[in-house]
C-alpha positions in Angstrom: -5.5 30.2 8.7 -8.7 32.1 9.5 -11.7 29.8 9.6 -11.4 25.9 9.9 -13.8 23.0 9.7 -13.4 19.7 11.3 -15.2 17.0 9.9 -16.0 14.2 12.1 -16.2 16.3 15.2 -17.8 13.9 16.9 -14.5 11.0 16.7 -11.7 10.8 18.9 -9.5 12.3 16.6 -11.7 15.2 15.7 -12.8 15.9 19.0 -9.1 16.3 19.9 -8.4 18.6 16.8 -11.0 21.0 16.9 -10.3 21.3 20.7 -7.2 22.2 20.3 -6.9 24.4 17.6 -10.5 26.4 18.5 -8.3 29.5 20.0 -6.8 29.6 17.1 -9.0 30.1 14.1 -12.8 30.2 13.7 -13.9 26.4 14.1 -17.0 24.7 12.7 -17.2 21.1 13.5 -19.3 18.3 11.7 -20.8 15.7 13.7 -22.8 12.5 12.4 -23.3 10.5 15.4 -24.6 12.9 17.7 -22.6 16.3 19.4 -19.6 16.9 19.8 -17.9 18.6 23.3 -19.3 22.1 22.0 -16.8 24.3 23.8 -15.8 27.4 22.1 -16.9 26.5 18.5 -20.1 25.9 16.3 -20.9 22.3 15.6 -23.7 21.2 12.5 -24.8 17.6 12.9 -25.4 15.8 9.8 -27.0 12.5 8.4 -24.0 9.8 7.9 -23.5 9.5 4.3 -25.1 12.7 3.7 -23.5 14.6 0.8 -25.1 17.1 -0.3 -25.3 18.6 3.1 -21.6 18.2 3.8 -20.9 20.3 0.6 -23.6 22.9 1.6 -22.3 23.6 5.2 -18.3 23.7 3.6 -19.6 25.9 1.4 -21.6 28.3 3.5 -18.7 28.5 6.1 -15.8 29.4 3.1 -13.2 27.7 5.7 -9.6 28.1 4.5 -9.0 24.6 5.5 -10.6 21.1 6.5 -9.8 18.3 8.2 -11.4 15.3 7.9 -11.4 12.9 10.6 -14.4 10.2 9.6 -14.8 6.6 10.8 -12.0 5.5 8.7 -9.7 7.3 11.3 -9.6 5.3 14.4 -6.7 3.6 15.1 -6.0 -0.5 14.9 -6.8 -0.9 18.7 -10.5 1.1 18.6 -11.2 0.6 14.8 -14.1 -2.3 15.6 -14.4 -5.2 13.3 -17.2 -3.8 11.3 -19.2 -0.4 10.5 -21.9 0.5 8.2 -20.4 3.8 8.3 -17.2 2.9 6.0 -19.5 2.5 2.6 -20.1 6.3 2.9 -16.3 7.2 3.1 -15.7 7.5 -0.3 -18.4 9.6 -1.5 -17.8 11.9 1.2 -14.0 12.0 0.2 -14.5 13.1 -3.5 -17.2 15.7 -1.9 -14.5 17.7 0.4 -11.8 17.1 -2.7 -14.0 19.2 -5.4 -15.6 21.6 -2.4 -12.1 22.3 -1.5 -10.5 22.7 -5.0 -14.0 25.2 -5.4 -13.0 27.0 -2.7 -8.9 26.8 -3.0 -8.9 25.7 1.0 -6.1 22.8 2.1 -7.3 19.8 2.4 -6.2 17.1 5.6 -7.0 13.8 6.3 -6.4 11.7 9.3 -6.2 7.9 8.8 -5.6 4.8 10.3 -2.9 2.5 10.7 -5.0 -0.7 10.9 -4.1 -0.8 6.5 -1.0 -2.8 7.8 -0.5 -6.1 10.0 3.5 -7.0 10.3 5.5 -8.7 11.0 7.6 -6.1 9.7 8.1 -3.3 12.2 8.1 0.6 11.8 6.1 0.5 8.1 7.1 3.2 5.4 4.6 4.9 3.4 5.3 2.8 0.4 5.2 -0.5 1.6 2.4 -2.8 0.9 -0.8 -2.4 3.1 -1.0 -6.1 3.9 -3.6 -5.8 5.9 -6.9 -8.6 6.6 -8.5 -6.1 8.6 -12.1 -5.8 6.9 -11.7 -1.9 7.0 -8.3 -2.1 5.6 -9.3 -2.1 1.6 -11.8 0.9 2.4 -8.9 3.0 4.1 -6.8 2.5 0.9 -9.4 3.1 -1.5 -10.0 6.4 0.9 -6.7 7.5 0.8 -5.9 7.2 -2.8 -9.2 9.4 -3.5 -7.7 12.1 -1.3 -4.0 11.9 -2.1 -5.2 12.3 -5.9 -7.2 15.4 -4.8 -4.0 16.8 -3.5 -4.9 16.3 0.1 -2.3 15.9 3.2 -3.0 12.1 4.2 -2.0 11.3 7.7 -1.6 7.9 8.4 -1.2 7.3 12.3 -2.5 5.5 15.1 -4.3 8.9 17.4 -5.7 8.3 20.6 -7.2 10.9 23.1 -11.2 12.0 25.3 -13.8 10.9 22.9 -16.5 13.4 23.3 -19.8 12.5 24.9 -22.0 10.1 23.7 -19.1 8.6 21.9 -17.7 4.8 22.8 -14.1 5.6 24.3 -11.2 4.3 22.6 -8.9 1.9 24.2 -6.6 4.1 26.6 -9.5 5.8 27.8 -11.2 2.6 29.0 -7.3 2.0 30.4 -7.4 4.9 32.5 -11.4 4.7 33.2 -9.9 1.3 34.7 -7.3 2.1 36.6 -9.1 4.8 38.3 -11.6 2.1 38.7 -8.9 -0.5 40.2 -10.8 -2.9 37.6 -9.3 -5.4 35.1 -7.4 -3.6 32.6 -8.2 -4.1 29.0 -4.6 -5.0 27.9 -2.9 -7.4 25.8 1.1 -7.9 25.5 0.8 -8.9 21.9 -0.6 -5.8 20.1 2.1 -3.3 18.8 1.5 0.3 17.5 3.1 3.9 18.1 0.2 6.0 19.6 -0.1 10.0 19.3 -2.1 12.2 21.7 -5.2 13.7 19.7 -4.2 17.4 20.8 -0.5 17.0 19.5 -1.0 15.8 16.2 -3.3 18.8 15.6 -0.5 20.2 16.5 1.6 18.6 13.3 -1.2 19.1 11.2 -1.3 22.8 11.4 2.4 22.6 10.9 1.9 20.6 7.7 -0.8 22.8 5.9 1.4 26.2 7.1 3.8 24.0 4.9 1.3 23.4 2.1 2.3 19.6 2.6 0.5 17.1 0.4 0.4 13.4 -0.2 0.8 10.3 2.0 2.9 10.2 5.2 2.7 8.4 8.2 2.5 10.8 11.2 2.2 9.0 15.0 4.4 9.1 18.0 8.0 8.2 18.6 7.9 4.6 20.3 6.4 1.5 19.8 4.2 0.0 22.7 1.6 -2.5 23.4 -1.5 -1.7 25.7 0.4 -3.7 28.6 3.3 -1.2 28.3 1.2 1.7 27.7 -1.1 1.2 30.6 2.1 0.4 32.9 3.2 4.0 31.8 0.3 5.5 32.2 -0.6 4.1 35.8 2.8 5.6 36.7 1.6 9.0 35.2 -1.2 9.1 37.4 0.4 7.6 40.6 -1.7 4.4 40.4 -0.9 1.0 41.0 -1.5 -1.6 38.2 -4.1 -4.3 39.3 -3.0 -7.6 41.2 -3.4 -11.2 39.3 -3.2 -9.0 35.9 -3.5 -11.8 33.2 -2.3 -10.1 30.3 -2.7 -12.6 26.9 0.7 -12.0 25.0 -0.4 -14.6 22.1 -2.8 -12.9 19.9 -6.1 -14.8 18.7 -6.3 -16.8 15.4 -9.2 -14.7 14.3 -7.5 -11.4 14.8 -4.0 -11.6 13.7 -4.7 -8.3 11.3 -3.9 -6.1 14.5 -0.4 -7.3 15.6 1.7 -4.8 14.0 0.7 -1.7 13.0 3.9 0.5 14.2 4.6 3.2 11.3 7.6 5.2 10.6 7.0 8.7 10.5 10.8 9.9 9.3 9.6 11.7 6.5 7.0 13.4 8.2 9.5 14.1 11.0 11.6 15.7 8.2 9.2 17.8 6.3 8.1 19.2 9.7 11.2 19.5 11.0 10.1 19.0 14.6 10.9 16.2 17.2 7.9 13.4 17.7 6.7 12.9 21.0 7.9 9.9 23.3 5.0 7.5 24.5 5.5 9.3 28.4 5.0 12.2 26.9 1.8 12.1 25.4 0.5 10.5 27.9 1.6 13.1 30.5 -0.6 15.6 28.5 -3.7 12.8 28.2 -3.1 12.6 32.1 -3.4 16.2 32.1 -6.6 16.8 30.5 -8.0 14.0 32.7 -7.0 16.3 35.5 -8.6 19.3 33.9 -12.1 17.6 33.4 -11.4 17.3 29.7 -13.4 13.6 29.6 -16.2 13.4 32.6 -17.4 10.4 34.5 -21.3 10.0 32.8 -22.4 9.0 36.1 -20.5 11.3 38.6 -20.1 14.5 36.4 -16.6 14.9 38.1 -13.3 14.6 36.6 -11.6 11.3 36.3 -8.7 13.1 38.5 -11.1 13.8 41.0 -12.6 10.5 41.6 -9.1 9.3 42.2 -8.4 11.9 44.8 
């Protein structure tokens, strides 16, 4: 693979893809809410919903694949309850289907757990998306547009450094707030199985050098909540969790769509034929990045790392 766009640079998931996988290939990445962390690769900022200038820049830059990471992508615990941006997920799915058929380049989409809701844990790619979430009929209608195109789907629940001028996703804000000694955003009732942005690039080059195609559910190893996680985590880092922590472990009438979301990724795990990575695992690399300045304090300009030192 040669030349490689990234659309939705500017996501979480994006941000994490093109970062990693910039040394590489040639990267282009396509932003639509402002820039992404432009280090070592071109990024094109684009109207949301716009088309016609999606196809234009595919098709100028001839990349040999795309990955699409749009809003539909975040996982259950950062996906919020609403976002105009949904309505132009469709359109911009068939778009990169007949650009990349046009220009024979593979075709990879990252979505989002938050289709499913329990109480059945570890869900299978061909169980019922049961979801109430209001994003959940737009992810399946999503989906079934790309898997027809011949596109690898990823279904998975990705977490990582949202670029700048992004809103963090939950771990973030977790370790932003045990650097901060501050109340954690956690919950005890909330169950999903994470991946670390930079590793599931990692799977998803994997899968298009094996010309994969279709649905499969690709996230990390273990189950967790954002309690456990952030427990995990503040070990990691060599951080005490707060005092008087009042974590909820009922979840709220009103959002009972994001209690379990945990997917199994066997089949994936097969057709890559690679281990997945254990919750302490990905976050050792997160804590990592942290360490290397990957996300900056807007305020301070120094690395989270830092500021704990």
């Amino acid at each position: 693979m040669d030349k490689l766009i990234v659309v939705g640079a500017d996501t979480g998931a994006g941000a994490g893809v093109a970062q990693t996988l910039k040394d590489r290939c040639e990267v282009l990445g396509i932003a639509f809410r402002g820039d992404s962390d432009d280090e070592g690769y071109a990024t094109q900022c684009l109207r949301p919903g716009d088309c016609g200038g999606l196809v234009a820049a595919v098709e100028a830059f001839e990349p040999d694949c795309l990955i699409y990471a749009g809003s539909l992508s975040a996982a259950n615990w950062d996906l919020p309850a609403n976002d105009s941006a949904w309505e132009h997920e469709p359109a911009m799915a068939e778009c990169l289907v007949a650009a990349s058929r046009r220009l024979n380049a593979k075709l990879i989409a990252i979505s989002s757990d938050a289709v499913f809701a329990g109480p059945k844990l570890f869900h299978e790619e061909s169980e019922p998306t049961t979801s109430t979430h209001p994003a959940a009929n737009a992810i399946v209608q999503w989906e079934q547009i790309l898997t027809a195109g011949g596109a690898l789907v990823a279904r998975t629940h990705v977490y990582g450094w949202a670029p700048a001028g992004v809103e963090p996703g939950l771990v973030e804000r977790i370790a932003q707030s045990l650097m901060d000694a501050a109340a954690l955003p956690v919950d005890g009732w909330r169950y999903a199985t994470p991946i670390l942005a930079t590793d599931l690039a990692e799977f998803l080059w994997r899968g298009a050098d094996r010309n994969l195609a279709g649905l499969y559910h690709l996230s990390g190893a273990e189950r967790t909540n954002p309690f456990r996680l952030a427990s995990e985590l503040a070990s990691i880092l060599g951080l005490s969790m707060p005092r008087n922590l009042n974590v909820h472990l009922t979840p709220p009438v009103d959002n009972g769509w994001l209690l379990e979301t945990s997917l199994d990724s066997r089949r994936a795990r097969r057709a890559l034929d690679v281990p997945l990575p254990m919750l302490r695992e990905g976050l050792g690399r997160f804590a990592e990045q942290q360490a290397a300045g990957r996300r900056r304090d807007s305020a301070t300009q120094e690395p989270l790392a830092q500021q704990a030192a």
